[in-house]
Every structure is written in C-alpha cells, then in structure tokens.
C-alpha positions in Angstrom: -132.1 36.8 -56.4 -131.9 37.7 -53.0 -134.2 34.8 -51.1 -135.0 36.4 -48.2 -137.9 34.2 -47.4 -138.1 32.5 -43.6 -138.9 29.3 -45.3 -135.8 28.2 -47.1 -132.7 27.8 -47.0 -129.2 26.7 -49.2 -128.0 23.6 -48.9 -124.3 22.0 -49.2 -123.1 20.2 -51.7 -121.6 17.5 -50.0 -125.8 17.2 -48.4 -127.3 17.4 -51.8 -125.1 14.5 -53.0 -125.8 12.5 -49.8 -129.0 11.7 -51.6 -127.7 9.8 -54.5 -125.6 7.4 -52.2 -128.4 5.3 -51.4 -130.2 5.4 -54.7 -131.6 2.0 -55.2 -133.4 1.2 -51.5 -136.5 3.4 -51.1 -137.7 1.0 -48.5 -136.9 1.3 -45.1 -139.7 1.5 -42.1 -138.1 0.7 -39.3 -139.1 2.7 -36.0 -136.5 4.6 -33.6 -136.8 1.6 -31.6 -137.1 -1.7 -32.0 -139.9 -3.4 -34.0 -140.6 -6.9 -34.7 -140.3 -8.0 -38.4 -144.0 -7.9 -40.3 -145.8 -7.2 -43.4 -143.8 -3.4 -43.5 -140.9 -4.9 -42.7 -137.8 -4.3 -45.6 -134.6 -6.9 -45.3 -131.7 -4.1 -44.1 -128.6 -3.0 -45.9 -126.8 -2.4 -42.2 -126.0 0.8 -43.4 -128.8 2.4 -42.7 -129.5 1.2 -38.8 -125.8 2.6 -38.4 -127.0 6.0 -40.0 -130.1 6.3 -38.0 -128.1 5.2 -34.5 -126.0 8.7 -35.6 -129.0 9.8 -35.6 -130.4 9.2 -32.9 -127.4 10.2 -30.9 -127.1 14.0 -32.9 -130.9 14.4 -31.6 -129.9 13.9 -28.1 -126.6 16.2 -28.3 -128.7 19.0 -30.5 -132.2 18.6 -29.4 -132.1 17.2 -25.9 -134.1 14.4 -26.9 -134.2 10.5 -25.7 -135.2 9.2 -28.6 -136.5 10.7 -32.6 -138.4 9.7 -35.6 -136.7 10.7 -38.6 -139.1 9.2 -40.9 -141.8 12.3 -41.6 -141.2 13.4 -45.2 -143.2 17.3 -44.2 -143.7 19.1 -40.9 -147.9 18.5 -41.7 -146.8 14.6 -41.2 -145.7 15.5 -37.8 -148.5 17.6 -36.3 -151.2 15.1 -37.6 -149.2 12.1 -36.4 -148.9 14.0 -33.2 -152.7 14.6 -33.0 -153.9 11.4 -34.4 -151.8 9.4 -31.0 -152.9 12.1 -28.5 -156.5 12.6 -29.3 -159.4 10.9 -29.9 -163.1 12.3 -31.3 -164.7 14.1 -28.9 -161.5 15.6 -27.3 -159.7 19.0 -28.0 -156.6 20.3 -28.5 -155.4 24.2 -28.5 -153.6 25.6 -30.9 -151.7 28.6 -31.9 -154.4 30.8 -34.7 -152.9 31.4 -38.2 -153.6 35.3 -37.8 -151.0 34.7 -34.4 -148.1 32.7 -36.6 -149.8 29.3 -36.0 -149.5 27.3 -38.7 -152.3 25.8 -40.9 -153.8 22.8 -41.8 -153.9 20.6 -38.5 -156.8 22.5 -36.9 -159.0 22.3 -39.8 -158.5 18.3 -40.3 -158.7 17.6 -36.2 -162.5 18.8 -37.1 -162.9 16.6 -40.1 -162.3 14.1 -37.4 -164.2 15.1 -34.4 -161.8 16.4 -32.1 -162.5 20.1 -31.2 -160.6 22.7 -31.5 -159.2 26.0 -29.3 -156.6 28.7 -30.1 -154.1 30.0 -27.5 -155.2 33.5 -25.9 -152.2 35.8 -26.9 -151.0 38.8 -25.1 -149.3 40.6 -27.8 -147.4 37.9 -30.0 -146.8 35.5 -27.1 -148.8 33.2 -25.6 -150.7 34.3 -22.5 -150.0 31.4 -20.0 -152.3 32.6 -17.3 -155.9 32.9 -19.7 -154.8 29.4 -21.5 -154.8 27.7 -18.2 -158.4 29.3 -17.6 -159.7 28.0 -20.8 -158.0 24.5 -20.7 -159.6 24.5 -16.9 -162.8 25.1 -18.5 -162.5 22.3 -21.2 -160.8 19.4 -19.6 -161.2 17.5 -22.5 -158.1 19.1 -24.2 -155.3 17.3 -24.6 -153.0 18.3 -26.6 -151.1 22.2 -26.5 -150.0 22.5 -29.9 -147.6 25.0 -30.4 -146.2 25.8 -33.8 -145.1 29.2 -34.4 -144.7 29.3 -38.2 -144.0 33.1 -38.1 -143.2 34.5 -34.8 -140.5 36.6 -33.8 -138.9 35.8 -30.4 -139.5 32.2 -28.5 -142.9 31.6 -26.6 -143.3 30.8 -22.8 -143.2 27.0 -22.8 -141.6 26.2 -19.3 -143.8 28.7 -17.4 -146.8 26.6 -19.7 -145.2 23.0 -18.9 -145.2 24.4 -15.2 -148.7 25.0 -15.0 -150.6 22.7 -17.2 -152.2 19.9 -16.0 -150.3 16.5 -16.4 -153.1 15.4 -19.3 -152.3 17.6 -21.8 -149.5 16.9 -23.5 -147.2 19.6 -24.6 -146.2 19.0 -28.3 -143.4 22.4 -30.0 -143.3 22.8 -33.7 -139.7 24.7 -34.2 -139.5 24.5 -37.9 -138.5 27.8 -38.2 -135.5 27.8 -35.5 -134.7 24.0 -35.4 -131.0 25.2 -37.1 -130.8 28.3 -33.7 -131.8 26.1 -31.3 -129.5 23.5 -32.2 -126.9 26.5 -32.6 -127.4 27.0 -28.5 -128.8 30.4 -28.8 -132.8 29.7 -28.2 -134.1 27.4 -25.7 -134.2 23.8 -25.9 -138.2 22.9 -25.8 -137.6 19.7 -24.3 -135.6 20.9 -21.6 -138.3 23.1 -20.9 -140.6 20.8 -20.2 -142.3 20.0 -23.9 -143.2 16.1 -23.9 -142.9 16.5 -28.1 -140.9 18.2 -30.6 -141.8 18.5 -34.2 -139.6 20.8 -37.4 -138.8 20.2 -40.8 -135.2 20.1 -41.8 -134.8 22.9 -44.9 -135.3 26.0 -42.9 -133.0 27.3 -40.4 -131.8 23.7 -40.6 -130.0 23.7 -44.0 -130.8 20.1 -44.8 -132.9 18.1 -47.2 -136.7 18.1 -47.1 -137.6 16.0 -44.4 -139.8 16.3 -41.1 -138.4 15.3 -37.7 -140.8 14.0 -34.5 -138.4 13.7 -31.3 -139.2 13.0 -27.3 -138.1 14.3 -24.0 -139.3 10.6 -22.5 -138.6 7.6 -24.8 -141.2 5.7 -22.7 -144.1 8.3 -23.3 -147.1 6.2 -23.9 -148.2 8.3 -27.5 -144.4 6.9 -28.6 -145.4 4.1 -29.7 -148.8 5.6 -31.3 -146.6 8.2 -32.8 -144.2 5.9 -34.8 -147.1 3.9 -36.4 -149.2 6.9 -37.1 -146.7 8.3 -39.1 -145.7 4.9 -41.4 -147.4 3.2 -43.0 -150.9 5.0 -42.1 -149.7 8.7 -43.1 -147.2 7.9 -45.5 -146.2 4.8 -47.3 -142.7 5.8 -48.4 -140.4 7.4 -46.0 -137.2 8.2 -48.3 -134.9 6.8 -46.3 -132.4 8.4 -49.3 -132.5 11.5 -47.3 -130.8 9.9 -44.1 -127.9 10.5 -45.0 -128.0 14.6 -46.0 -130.5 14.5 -42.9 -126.9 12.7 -40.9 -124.4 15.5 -42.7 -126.8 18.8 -42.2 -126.5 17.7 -38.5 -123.2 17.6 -38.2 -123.0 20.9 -39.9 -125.2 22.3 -37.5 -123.1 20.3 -34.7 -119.5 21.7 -35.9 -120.4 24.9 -36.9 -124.2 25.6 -35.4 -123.3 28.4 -32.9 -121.4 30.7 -35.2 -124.0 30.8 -37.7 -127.1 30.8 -35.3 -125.2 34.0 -33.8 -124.4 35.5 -37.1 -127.6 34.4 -38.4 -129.9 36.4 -35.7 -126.7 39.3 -35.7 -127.8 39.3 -39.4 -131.6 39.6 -38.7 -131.4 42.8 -36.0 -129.7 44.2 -38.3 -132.2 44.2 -41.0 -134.6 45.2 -38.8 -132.9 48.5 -38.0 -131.9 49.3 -41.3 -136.0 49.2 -42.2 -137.4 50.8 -39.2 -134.8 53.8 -39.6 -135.7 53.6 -43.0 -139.5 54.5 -41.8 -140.9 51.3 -42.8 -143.4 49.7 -40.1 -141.1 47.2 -38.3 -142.6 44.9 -35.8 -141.4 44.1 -32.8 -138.4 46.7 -32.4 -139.6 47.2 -28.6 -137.2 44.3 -28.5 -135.0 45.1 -31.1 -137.0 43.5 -34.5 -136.8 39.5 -33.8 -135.0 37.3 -31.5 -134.8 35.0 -34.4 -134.1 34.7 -38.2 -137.1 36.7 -39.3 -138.4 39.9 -39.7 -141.6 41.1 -40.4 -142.3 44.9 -42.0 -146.1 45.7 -41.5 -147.6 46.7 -44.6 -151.3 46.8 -43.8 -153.8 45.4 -46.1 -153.6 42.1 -48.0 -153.9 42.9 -51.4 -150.8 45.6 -51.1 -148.7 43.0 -49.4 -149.3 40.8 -51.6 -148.6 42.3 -54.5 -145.2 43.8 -52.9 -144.0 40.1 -52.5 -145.1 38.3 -55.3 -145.3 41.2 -58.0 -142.5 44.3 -56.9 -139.8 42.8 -55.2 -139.3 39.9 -57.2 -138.5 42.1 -60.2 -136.4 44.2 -58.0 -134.5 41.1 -57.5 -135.7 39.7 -54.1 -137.9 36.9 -53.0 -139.9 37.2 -49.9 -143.6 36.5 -48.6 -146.6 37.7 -47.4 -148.5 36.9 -44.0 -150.3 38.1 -41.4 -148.3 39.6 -39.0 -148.1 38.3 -35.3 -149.4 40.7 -32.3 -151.0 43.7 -35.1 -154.5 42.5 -35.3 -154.3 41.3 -38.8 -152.5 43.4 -40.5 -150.3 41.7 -43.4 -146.7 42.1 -44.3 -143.6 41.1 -45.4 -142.0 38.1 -43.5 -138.2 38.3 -44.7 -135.6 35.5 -43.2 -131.7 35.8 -43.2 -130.5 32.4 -42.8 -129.8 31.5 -46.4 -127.9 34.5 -47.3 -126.2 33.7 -44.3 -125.0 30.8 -45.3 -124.1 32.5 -48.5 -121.5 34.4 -46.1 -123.1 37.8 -45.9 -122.8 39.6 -42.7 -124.6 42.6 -41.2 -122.5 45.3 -43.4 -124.1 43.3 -46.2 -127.9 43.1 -44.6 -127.6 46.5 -43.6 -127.0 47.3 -47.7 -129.6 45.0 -48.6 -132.4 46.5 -46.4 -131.5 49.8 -47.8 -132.6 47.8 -51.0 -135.3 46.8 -49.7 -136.8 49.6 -48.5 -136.6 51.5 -51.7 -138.0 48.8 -53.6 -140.8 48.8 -50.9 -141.2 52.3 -51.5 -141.1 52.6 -54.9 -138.3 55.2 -54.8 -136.2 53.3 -57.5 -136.5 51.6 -60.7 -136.9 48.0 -60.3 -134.6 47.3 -62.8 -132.0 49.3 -60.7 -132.4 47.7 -57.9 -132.0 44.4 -59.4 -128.9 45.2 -60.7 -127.4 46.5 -57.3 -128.7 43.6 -55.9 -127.1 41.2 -58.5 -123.8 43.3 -57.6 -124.2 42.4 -54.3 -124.3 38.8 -54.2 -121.8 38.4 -57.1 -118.9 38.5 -54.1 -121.2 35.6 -52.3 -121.3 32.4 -54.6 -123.8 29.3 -54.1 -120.3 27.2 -53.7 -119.1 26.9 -51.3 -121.4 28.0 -48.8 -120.4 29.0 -45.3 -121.0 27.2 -42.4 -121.1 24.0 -44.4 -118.9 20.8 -45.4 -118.4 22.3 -48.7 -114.6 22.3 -48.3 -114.9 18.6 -47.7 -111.6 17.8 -49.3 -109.8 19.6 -46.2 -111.6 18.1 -43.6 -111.0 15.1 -42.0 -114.1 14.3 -40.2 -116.1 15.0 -43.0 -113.9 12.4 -45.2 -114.3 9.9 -42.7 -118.3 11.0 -42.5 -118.6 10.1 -46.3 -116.4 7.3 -45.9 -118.5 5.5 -43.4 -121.3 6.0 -45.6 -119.7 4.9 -48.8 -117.9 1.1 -47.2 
C-alpha cells in the first residue's frame, strides 16, 4: 500500500537490527547527566554511556540543544514529564486545542491533577502571539506554553512568543511531526528560537525506532533535573535502552543525509498539494502553496465522510491515510496525508504528482477501487522496502557506517 499517513515512517535495515545488538540488558536508567548510584541504579556495560555521549553530541549538532533525555519510550511520556516538573495544582498551562492540530491527552490529565488548563488563541492555523500574551497577562498563574502541533502545516511563531512572554512561563515545542526537517536544516530550530524545551518522537519524519526524545536549550534549567526523574522511574519503569542504538544510527542518517531528504521530502509534499487542489479537491492552505512541511491536508467536511474515506475507501484502493480535524477550517475534517515514507522509498515529485491523481479519483469515486489498487501496486513495484533512500541500507559500501556498527559490536 501506499502509507501516506503523517505519522509513520520506513525504517533502515541496518536501524531495525540495531535493536537486537543489545538483546540481553533491558536495564539502564541513567540520566543525561550524572547521577549518583541508588536503588534504580543498573551496573553498566560501558557500551552504553559511549552510545548515549554520541548521543548527546548528535542532539547538539541536529537540535541545538545542551543537553537530551533519550529515555521516553512515547511522545505522551515527554509532555507529561514536561508538565509534571513545571507545574504544580493550582497553576495553568496553555496549550495548543485538538480542533487547532494540538495533540491530545496532556490537557485532559493536567485536570485530573489540578493544574488548569488554556488553549492558544489562533489566527488562522498559527498561533496569535499578541491575544496569548493578553490571556497569559490575565492568568499569571500559567506556566507552561505547550506547544505541540500534531497536525499543522507550516511552523508556528515561537521566537516572536519567546520574545514576549514573561520569564515564568516556560516555553516547552513538541516537533514530532518535523523532528527529521528540522534536523534536515530546512525548518527552524525551536531552541534557537528561544524554546527552553523540546519534546518529538523518533518514527515520524525521524525514521528511527519508537522512542520519545526530551532535550534543553540550558542544561542548568532548574525543571532539568525534575524532568529526568519525572520520566524514570515515576512514568515509566523500563526505558529500552535496546533502542539506543537504532536511536544513534537514525541520527546519523538524518546527520549524512538529513538536508536532501527534508528538501525532497517537503518538494514531495507541494507537490501533492497541487496535484489535489487542481484536481478540485478542498486543499488547505495553498495561500502558501499546501504545507511548509511533510503533510497535507484535503478538507472533506463532515466526520463520518472522512472517516469512512480513510479507513473504509482508500485503503481498498490501496492507500493508507487518516482522518482529523483540519487546522484553521473551523472543524471541518479531512484527510491528513504525509510524504516522508514514500520518500524514503525514493519517490520523487513525478511520482507524488501520479499518486495524487490516484488519490483524487479514489476520493472521488471516479474509479474502481480495485483499479486503482492495481495502478498503485504498479507504482511502487519500481520503489522496494530495501534498500530505502536516504538511509545506511548500503552499509557494506560505507565506511562510516562499518566503523558505526563496529564500535557498537567490540
């Protein structure tokens, strides 16, 4: 099938196997800096210190940051790890509403536990700066800006908010969804923007294993400290440290070949975009061209259509998508499609441009499913699983990558 969902993405071969190198020690606890031996504390192989030191350092060249927890096994860890150090009861924290690409879940347990909770006033899909100062003015007890755009299309203003919040509230940037084009160079770097936190799981965008990631601009923040004991052992008491090292190879992916696949990956994405909207399907965003990102969104209107679209049509016509509410439309559901894992499958915008005429058919109902599927199949025939682009699936011809494995391996 054609996975054309924002959420996922193929992963190497040479990543997948990382995982079985380490197979017999599940236990490892340590903190990104150091902590004194105690009841959590696992006796060390020394291979994995090394591994999380290459870590650390592939989070300051990618990320910008001064110091990263790569312990999370879930984005969810991270946020509620995140709010657990920064707030208390009786505080608040704003943060991005579902029905504006916000992500789910934190809001609803921050009122389980007392701490009250505010959604960012939008202007369109993006974040209107000057009306979330007003209401964080207004509610002083906020202090935490939350920002996690699960299903937005272009980047949202964090250094004109990191300019004009007050020095309380700390700034904390989910980029789950563009972790992989931000460490590619083509978005902005959160951090350097003036975010105090950065959040993202590893499997989208990124093409690594399922893992979460919690990184600072400051490695002396004061919630540091609060943040690496939130997350283990009171969140999670397993950390599976066996996914260090596919974590360590799907960096160094991103770090030797990042650029050219974030550009092709976003190249691939506009291109969608046009093919739909001149296909007269409802295309958000193409004011400025679709997305500045991996993903775009075809408006389809009510819930029970999209729905059924995504998890009933398309999949028989060969493609796998999903169905949300659609950023900056006033509820109106759709289609969220993604082109990083075809990408990495090697298909360029020739190929997208195909597809979406696919697409829209099978949107439309102007083909047989069955017909579709079969161009489809067609299509992707010329683009195996192995070996992806962009990836260290040609390991035998590269030297770095033998040295990588053989570092991990002595």
């Amino acid at each position: 099938m054609a996975t054309l969902t924002a959420s996922e993405n193929y992963v190497s071969l040479v990543v997948r196997a990382a995982a079985a190198i380490f197979g017999g020690e599940h236990y490892y606890f340590d903190p990104p800096n150091h902590a004194a031996p105690g009841e959590w504390t696992f006796p060390r192989s020394g291979a994995f210190p090394a591994l999380q030191r290459r870590f650390l350092e592939q989070m300051r060249q990618l990320f910008g940051a001064s110091i990263a927890d790569w312990r999370p096994n879930g984005g969810s860890v991270c946020e509620q790890a995140v709010m657990m150090a920064a707030c208390r009861r009786g505080d608040g924290l704003v943060e991005m509403a579902h029905a504006d690409g916000g992500h789910f879940g934190t809001g609803e347990l921050a009122q389980r536990l007392g701490i009250q909770t505010f959604t960012f006033p939008m202007l369109g899909d993006l974040i209107d700066v000057d009306r979330t100062i007003e209401l964080i003015e207004r509610n002083s007890h906020i202090q935490l800006a939350l920002i996690q755009p699960s299903h937005t299309r272009r980047p949202q203003p964090i250094d004109e908010l990191a300019a004009t919040l007050p020095q309380h509230v700390t700034i904390a940037v989910d980029v789950s969804h563009t972790a992989g084009l931000i460490a590619g160079g083509v978005m902005p770097q959160p951090l350097q923007q003036g975010a105090h936190i950065l959040t993202f799981t590893t499997h989208k965008t990124m093409p690594g294993p399922n893992k979460g990631v919690i990184a600072f601009a400051d490695r002396d923040h004061p919630l540091a400290e609060k943040v690496w004991q939130t997350v283990c052992p009171k969140l999670q008491s397993n950390s599976h440290p066996e996914c260090l090292p596919g974590l360590v190879l799907a960096l160094q992916e991103l770090a030797t070949y990042g650029r050219e696949y974030a550009e092709q990956t976003i190249a691939n994405a506009r291109t969608l975009a046009r093919t739909l909207d001149d296909a007269d399907l409802a295309v958000a965003g193409m004011e400025y061209g679709g997305t500045c990102n991996h993903q775009v969104h075809v408006v389809i209107g009510a819930a029970d259509v999209s729905h059924w679209l995504a998890n009933e049509r398309l999949p028989l016509c060969g493609i796998r998508s999903n169905s949300v509410v659609i950023p900056g439309t006033g509820g109106a559901f759709g289609l969220r499609l993604g082109t990083q894992a075809l990408t990495r499958r090697g298909l360029g915008e020739g190929e997208f441009a195909e597809l979406g005429g696919m697409l829209a058919r099978a949107v439309r109902g102007t083909a047989e499913a069955r017909v579709i599927r079969s161009e489809v199949a067609d299509l992707l025939a010329s683009y195996p699983l192995f070996p992806l682009q962009f990836s260290f699936d040609r390991f035998d011809e590269d030297a770095d990558v033998r040295q990588l494995l053989a570092e991990m391996l002595r």
